[in-house]
C-alpha positions as CSV (number, residue, x, y, z in Angstrom):
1,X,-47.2,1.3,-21.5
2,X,-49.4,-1.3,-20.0
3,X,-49.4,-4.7,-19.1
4,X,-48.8,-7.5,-22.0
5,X,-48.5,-10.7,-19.7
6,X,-52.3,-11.1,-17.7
7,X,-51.8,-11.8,-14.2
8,X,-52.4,-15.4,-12.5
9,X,-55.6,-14.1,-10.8
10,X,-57.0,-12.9,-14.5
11,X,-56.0,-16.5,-15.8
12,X,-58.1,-17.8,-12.9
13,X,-61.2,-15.5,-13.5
14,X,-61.0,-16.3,-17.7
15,X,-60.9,-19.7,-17.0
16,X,-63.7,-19.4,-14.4
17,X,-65.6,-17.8,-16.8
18,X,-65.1,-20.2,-19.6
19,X,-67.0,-23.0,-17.7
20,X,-70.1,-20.6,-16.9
21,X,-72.2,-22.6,-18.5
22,X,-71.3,-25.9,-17.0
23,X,-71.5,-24.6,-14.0
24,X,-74.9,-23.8,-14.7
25,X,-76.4,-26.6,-15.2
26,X,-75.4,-28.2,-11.6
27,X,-77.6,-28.2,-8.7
28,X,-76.9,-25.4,-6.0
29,X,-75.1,-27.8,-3.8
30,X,-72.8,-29.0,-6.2
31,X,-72.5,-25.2,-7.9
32,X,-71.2,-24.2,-4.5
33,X,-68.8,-27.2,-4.5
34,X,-67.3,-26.3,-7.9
35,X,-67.0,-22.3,-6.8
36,X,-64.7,-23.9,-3.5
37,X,-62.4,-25.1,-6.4
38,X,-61.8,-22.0,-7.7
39,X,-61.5,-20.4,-4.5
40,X,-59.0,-22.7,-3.6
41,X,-56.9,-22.1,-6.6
42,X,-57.1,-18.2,-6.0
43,X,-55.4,-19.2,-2.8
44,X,-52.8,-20.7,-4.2
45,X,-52.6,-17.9,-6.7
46,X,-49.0,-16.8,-5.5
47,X,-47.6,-20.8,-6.4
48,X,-49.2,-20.7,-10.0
49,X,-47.9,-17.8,-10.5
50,X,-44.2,-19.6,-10.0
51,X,-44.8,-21.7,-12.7
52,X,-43.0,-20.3,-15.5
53,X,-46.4,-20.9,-18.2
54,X,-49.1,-21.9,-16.4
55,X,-51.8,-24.0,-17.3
56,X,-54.4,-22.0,-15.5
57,X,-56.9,-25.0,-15.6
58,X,-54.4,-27.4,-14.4
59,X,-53.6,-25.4,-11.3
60,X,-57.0,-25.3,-11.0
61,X,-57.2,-29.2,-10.5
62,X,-54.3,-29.7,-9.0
63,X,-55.4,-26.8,-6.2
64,X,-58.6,-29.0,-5.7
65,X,-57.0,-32.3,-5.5
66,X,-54.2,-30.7,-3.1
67,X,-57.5,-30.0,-0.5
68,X,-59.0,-33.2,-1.2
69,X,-55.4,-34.2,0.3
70,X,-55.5,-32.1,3.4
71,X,-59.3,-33.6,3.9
72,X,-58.5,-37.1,4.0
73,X,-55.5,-36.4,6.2
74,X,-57.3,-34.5,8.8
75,X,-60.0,-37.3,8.7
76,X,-57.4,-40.0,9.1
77,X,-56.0,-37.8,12.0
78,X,-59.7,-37.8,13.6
79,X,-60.2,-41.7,13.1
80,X,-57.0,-42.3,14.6
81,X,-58.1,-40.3,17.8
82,X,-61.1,-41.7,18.2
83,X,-59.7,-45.3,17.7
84,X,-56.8,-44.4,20.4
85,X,-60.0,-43.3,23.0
86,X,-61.3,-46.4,22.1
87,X,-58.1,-48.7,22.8
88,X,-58.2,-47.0,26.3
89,X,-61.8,-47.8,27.1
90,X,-62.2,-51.1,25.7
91,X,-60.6,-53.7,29.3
């Protein structure tokens, strides 16, 4: 017998496929932007796959918004370095 349940990863490519055509219509830079989203979600394929009925689209938002996080964190790291270097210099 074969599978009945599609894995997380197929629920990631369906859902991919179902916004094609907005995807189309963006400019390259921002079409390479919106494929980072989905790449990030596949990388957190193992944690959707914990939830017990995903909503593929939601782990896909909440994948994005989870390295938006880890952006703005390692930016505020990097500000507070360079303020610290500052602090030192400034008699």
């Amino acid at each position: 017998m074969g599978r009945t349940v599609r894995t997380f990863r197929d629920g990631i490519r369906i859902e991919e496929t179902r916004w094609k055509e907005f995807r189309r219509t963006l400019r390259p830079a921002q079409r390479e932007t919106f494929d980072k989203i989905f790449d990030h979600a596949r990388s957190l394929a193992d944690a959707g796959t914990m939830l017990p009925t995903p909503r593929i689209t939601e782990v896909v938002l909440l994948s994005a918004v989870l390295r938006l996080q880890e952006e703005i964190e390692e930016l505020g790291r990097k500000v507070h370095n360079i303020e610290e270097k500052i602090e030192e210099n400034t008699p």
